[in-house]
DOTORSE-760619 format. One record per residue (C-alpha): residue in three letters; x, y, z. Coordinates in steps of 0.25 Angstrom, whole numbers, padded with zeros to 4 digits, always signed. Layout:
N
ALAXYZ/...
END
This chain:
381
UNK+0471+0511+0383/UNK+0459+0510+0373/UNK+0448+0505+0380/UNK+0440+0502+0368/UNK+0448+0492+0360/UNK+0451+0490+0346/UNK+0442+0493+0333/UNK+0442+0478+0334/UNK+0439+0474+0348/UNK+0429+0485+0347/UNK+0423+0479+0335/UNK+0422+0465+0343/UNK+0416+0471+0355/UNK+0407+0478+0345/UNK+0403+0464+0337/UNK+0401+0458+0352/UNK+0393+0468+0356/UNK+0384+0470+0344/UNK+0381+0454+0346/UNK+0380+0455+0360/UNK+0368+0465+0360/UNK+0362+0462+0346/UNK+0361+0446+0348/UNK+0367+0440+0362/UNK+0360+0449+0372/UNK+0345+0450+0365/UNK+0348+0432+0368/UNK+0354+0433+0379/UNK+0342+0431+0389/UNK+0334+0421+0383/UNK+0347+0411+0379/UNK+0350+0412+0395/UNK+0336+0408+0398/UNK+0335+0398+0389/UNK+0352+0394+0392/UNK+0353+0393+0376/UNK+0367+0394+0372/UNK+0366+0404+0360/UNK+0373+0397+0348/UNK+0369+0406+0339/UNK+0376+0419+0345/UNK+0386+0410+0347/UNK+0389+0408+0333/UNK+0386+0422+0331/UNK+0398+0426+0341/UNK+0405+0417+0331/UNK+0402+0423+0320/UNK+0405+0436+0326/UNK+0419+0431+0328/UNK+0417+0433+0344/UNK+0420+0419+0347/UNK+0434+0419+0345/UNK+0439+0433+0346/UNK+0453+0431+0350/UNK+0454+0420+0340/UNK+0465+0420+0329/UNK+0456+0427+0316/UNK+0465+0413+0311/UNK+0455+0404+0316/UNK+0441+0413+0316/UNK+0444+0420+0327/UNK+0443+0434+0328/UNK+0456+0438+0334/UNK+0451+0451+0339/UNK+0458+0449+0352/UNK+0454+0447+0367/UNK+0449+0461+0368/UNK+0441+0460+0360/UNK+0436+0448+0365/UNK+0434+0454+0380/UNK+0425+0464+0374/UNK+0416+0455+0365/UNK+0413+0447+0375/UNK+0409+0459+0385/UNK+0399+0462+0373/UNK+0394+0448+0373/UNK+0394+0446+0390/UNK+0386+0458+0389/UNK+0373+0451+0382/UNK+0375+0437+0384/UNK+0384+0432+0396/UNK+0382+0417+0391/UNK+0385+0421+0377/UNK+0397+0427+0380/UNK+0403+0414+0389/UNK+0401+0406+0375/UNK+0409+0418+0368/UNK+0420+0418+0379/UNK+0422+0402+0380/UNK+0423+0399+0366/UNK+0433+0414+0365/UNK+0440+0407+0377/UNK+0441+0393+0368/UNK+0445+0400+0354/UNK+0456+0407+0362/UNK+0461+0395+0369/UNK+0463+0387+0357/UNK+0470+0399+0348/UNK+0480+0401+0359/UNK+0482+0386+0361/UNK+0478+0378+0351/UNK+0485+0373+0338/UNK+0482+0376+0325/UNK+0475+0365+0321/UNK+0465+0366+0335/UNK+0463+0383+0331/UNK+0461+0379+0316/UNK+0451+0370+0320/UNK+0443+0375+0332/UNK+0444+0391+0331/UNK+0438+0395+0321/UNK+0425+0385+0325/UNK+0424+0394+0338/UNK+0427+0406+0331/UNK+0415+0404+0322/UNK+0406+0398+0331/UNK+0406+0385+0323/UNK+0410+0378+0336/UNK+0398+0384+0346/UNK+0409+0387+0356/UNK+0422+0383+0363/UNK+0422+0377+0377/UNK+0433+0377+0388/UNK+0433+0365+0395/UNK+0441+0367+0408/UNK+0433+0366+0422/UNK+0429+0354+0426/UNK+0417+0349+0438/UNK+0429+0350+0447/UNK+0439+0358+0442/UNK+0436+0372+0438/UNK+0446+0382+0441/UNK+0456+0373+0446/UNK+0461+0364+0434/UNK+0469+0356+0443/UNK+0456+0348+0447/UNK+0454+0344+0432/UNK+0449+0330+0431/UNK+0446+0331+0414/UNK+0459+0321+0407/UNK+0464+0319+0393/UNK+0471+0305+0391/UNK+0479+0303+0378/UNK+0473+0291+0372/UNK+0482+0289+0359/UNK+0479+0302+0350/UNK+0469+0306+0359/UNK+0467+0313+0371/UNK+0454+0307+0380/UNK+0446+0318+0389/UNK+0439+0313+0401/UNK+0434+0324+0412/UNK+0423+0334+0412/UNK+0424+0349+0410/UNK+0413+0359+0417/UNK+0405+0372+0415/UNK+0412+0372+0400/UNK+0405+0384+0393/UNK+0400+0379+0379/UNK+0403+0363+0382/UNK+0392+0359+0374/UNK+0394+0370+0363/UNK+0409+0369+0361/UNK+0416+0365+0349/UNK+0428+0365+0355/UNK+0433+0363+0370/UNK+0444+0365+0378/UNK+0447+0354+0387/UNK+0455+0353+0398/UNK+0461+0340+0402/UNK+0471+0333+0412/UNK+0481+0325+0402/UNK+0491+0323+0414/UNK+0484+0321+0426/UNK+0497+0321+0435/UNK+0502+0334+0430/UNK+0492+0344+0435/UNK+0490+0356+0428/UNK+0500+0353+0418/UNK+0494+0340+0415/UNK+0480+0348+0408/UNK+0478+0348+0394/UNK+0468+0357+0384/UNK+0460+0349+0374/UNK+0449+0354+0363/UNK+0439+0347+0364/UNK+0427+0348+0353/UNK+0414+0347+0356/UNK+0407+0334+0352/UNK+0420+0326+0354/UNK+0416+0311+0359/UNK+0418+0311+0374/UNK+0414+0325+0377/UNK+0402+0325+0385/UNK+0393+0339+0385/UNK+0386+0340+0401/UNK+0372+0348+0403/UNK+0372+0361+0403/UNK+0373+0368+0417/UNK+0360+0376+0421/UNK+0369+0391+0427/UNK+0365+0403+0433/UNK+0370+0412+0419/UNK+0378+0411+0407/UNK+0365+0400+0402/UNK+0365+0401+0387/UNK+0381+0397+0389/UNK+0382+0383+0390/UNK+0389+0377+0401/UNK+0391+0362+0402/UNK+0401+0350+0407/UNK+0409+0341+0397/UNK+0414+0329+0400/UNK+0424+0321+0391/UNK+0422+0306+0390/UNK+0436+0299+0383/UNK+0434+0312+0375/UNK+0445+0309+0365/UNK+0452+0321+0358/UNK+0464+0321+0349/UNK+0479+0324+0352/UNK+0477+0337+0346/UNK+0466+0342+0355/UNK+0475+0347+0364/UNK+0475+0362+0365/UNK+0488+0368+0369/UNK+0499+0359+0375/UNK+0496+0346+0382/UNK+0497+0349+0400/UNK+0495+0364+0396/UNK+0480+0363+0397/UNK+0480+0372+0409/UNK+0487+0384+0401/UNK+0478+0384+0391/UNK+0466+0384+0401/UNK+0473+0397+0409/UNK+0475+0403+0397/UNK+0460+0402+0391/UNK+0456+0404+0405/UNK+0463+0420+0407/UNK+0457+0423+0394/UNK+0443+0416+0398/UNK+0443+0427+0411/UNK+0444+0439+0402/UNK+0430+0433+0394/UNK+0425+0433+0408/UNK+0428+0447+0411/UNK+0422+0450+0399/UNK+0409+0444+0401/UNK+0407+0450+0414/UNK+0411+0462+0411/UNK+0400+0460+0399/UNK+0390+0457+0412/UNK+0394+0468+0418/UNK+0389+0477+0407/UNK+0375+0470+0405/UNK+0372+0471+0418/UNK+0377+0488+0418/UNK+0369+0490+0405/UNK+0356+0483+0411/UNK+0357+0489+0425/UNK+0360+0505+0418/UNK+0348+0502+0409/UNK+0339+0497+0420/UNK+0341+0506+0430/UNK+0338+0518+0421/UNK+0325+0513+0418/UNK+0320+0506+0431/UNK+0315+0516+0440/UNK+0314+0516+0455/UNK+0308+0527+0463/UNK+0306+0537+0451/UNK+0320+0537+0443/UNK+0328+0525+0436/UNK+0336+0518+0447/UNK+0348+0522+0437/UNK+0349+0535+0447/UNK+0349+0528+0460/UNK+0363+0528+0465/UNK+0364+0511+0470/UNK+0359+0509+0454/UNK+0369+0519+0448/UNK+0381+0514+0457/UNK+0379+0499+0453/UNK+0377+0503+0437/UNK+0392+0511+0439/UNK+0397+0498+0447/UNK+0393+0490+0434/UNK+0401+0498+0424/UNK+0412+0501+0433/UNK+0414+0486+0434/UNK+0409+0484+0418/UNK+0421+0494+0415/UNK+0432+0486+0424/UNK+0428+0473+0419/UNK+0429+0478+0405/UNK+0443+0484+0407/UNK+0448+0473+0415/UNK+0443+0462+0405/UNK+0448+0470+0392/UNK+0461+0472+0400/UNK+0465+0457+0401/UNK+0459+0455+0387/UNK+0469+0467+0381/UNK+0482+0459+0389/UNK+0476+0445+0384/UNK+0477+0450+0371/UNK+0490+0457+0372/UNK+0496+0445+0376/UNK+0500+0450+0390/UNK+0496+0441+0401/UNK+0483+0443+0406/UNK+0478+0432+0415/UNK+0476+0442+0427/UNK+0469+0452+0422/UNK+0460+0442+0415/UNK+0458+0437+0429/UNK+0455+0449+0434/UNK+0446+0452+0424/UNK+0437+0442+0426/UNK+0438+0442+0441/UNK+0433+0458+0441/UNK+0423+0456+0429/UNK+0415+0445+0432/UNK+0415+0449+0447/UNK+0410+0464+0444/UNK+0398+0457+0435/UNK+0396+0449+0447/UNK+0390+0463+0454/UNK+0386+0470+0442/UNK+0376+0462+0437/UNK+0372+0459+0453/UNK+0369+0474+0453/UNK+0363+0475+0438/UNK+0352+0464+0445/UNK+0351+0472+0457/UNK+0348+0486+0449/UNK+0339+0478+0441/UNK+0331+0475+0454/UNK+0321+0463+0453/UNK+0323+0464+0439/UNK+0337+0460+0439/UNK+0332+0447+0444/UNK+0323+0441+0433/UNK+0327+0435+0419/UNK+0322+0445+0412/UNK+0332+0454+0413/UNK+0347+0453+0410/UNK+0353+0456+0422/UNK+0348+0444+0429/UNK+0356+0435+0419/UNK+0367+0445+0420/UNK+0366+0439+0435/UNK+0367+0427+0432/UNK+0376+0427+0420/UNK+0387+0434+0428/UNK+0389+0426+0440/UNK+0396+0415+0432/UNK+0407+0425+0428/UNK+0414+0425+0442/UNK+0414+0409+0439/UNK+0420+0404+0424/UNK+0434+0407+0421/UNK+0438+0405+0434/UNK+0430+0411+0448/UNK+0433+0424+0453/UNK+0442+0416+0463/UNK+0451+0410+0452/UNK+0453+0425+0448/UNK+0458+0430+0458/UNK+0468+0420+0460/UNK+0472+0421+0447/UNK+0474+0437+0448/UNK+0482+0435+0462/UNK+0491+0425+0456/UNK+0495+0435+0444/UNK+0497+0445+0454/UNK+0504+0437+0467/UNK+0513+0429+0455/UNK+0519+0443+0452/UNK+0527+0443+0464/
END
């Protein structure tokens, strides 16, 4: 088994990487404080073709593979937590719509999100009242003629107000249950679309995070992504790849807060030597990279069967379930070596903190995890 990856998975990690450290971490601090969302390295991930990385080169994309993709976005968690949710949603969007979409919908929204001439893509699923359980979904589509009319609200929709394209999930057969939802695009600025106020949160500042709400928001026939009551598909589809992004940025976190607590504890010093060679300091450092290495492999492991075209809903789950959990605890011990230091803004570790504790949330809690694995397992008879 290569461990590396391809000359080109290696030359996207490298491209990510190089960003990451040259122009999103010397950012990252001051766009948290400030809760700038930071369009011009957005354009620039455009530019770099790390917007759409398993996008058909057909319609801008990079089609370098979800590998690759797992490993660029570990470069950019690393440096930038916020930055890298903007990179997975509209990663997430791009993918949804080449799987789904018809021509027409990939010619004419792709290669806007592969270039970052559309800020980003937004996914338009949870609602005030219905978040992991889409069966509580209130939001409704009604065919008017030609055109289908939203009415509902959509919450905690990353990029809401950025968005040059969203998905939208809709009830078009109210008494049909889950079979009765359907999958729109939606593009930003359409009449009836209502952006809500930003949400003040712990971490993840300099991503946007709002509500929308649709007002007789009139789209055409041909904004239906996918097959009319197949909406939920579409959504457990993106929602398996979304968790390997997950993994991915935590398993980024993971490493920031190993790199800044190895780099700290050789240089602070406590009763005459660095606290490096105290044996509680050195036993949590080897905790974070045993849990930074597990989270890698387990992340680039779903990734590989993704893009093998294997079923890999379970191990994305599992992924992300072991990833964002182990961040959970590294970077509660990065702060902890880091002392009263690990508690003020002015070092990185503090956002770590705070940047972190979110990862257990979107995509699905810890919880919905779990049950996911043991219905893959106890399914098998």
């Amino acid at each position: 088994m290569d461990f590396e990856g391809t000359e080109v998975q290696q030359a996207v990690a490298a491209a990510a990487r190089a960003f990451a450290t040259e122009r999103a971490e010397p950012a990252a601090a001051a766009a948290d404080r400030a809760a700038r969302f930071p369009e011009e390295l957005v354009r620039e991930l455009g530019q770099l073709g790390l917007l759409a990385v398993n996008v058909p080169s057909a319609f801008g994309g990079s089609e370098a593979g979800a590998v690759a993709y797992a490993m660029a976005l570990m470069e950019v968690a690393r440096a930038d937590c916020s930055l890298a949710v903007t990179m997975a949603v509209t990663n997430m969007v791009g993918e949804t719509i080449a799987r789904f979409g018809t021509g027409e919908q990939k010619a004419r929204c792709l290669p806007r999100l592969a270039s970052a001439e559309w800020l980003a893509g937004s996914f338009g699923l949870s609602e005030p009242q219905a978040g992991s359980d889409p069966n509580s979904m209130t939001t409704r589509a009604d065919l008017r003629g030609d055109r289908w009319v939203l009415n509902g609200t959509k919450q905690w929709i990353t990029s809401g107000d950025r968005a040059g394209v969203i998905i939208v999930w809709a009830r078009t057969d109210v008494g049909a249950g889950n079979r009765g939802i359907t999958a729109f695009l939606v593009e930003g600025g359409t009449p009836g679309l209502v952006v809500g106020r930003h949400e003040e949160k712990m971490g993840i500042r300099s991503s946007s995070t709002v509500s929308l709400t649709f007002e007789d928001c009139a789209v055409p026939a041909s904004a239906v992504l996918g097959q009319l009551g197949h909406g939920l598909r579409v959504a457990l589809a993106a929602l398996d790849g979304g968790r390997i992004g997950i993994a991915s940025q935590a398993t980024g976190t993971i490493r920031a807060a190993l790199e800044a607590s190895a780099r700290y504890a050789r240089e602070r010093k406590a009763f005459g030597k660095p606290i490096a060679e105290f044996q509680a300091v050195a036993f949590a450092i080897a905790d974070m990279r045993t849990a930074h290495d597990a989270s890698r492999l387990m992340a680039l492991r779903a990734a590989a069967l993704k893009e093998a075209g294997q079923p890999y809903g379970q191990e994305a789950a599992m992924a992300k379930l072991f990833a964002s959990e182990a961040a959970q605890i590294a970077v509660s011990k990065a702060v902890q070596i880091h002392g009263g230091y690990g508690y003020v803004g002015e070092f990185q570790v503090e956002r770590l903190f705070r940047d972190a504790r979110v990862q257990t949330i979107y995509e699905g809690t810890s919880e919905i995890q779990r049950m996911v694995i043991a219905r893959h397992l106890l399914s098998q008879g």
